[in-house]
N, C-alpha and C positions, 0 to 999 in steps of 0.2 A: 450743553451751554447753560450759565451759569438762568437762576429765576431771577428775572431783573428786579421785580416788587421784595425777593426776599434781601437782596442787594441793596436795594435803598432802604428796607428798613433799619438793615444792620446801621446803613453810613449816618440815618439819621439820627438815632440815640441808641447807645449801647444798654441802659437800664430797660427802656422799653420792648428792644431786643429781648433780651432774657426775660424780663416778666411774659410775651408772647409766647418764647418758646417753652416754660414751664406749662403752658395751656393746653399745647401740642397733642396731638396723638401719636405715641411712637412710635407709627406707622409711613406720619409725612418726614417725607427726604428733603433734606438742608439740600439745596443744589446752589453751591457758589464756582461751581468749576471757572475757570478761564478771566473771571472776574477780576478786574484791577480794582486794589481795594489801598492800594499803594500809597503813603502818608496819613493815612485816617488812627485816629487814636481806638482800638478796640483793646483797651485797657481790662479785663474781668469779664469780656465776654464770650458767652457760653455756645461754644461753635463744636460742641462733643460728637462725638458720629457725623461730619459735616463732607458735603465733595467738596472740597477744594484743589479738586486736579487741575495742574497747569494754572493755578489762580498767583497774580501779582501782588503780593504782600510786602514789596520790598517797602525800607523807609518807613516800616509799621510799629506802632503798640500794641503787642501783645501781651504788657505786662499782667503775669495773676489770671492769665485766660484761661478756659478749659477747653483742648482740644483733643481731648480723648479719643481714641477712635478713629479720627477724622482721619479722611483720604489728601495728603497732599502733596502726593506721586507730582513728580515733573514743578511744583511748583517753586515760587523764585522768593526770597526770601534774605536778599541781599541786605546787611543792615539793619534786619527787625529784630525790634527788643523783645527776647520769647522769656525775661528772666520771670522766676517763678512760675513758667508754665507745664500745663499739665500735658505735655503730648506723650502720655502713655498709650503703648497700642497704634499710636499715628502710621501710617504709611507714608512715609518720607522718603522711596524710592526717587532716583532721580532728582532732588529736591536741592537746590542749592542754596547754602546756608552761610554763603562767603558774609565774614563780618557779621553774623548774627551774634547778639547774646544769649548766649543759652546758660547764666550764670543761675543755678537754682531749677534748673527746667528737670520734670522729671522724664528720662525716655524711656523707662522700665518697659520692654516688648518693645518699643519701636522699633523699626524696621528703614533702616539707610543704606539699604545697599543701594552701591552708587551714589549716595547723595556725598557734595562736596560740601566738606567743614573740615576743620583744621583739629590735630591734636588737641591743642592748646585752647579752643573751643569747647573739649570734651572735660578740661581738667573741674569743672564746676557742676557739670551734670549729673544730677541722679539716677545710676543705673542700675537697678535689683535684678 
């Protein structure tokens, strides 16, 4: 289950977001699992190595984010702007991505099986 205080710090400013998690020890775990984060603008924010399993992202700004890493198996992701995003290495099993932009996204390693997106979806993606 998702850390509710890490939850709200994201919802409440994404630069202070990322100033915080630069201070981090690479030890503490991002836990947003199950978290509906759903409409919120996280435009540039740095959610790299993050759980986000089963987390609500639909109707989101992910422009220019960095999700490297990040676990977001199972998660819903209907309509969210991922363009320019960095989900290299993401876990996107199960992940549905119906109507997402992934115009610019890189998924170099990512990993979809199973997750649904469309061809047409894929024609914008960077995939090395």
């Amino acid at each position: 289950m998702a850390d509710e205080s890490q939850v709200f710090r994201l919802q409440a400013d994404v630069k202070a977001w990322n100033t915080w998690r630069k201070g981090l020890d690479a030890e503490v775990e991002i836990d947003l699992s199950g978290a509906d984060l759903s409409g919120t603008h996280l435009s540039r924010a740095n959610l790299s190595g993050a759980n986000l399993t089963g987390a609500d992202l639909s109707d989101l700004h992910l422009t220019d984010a960095d999700l490297s890493g990040a676990n977001l198996s199972g998660a819903r992701l209907f309509r969210t702007n991922l363009s320019r995003t960095n989900l290299s290495h993401a876990d996107l099993r199960d992940a549905n991505l119906t109507d997402a932009d992934l115009s610019d996204a890189d998924l170099t390693g990512a990993d979809l099986t199973d997750a649904t997106y469309t061809k047409e979806q894929m024609r914008s993606v960077r995939q090395h």
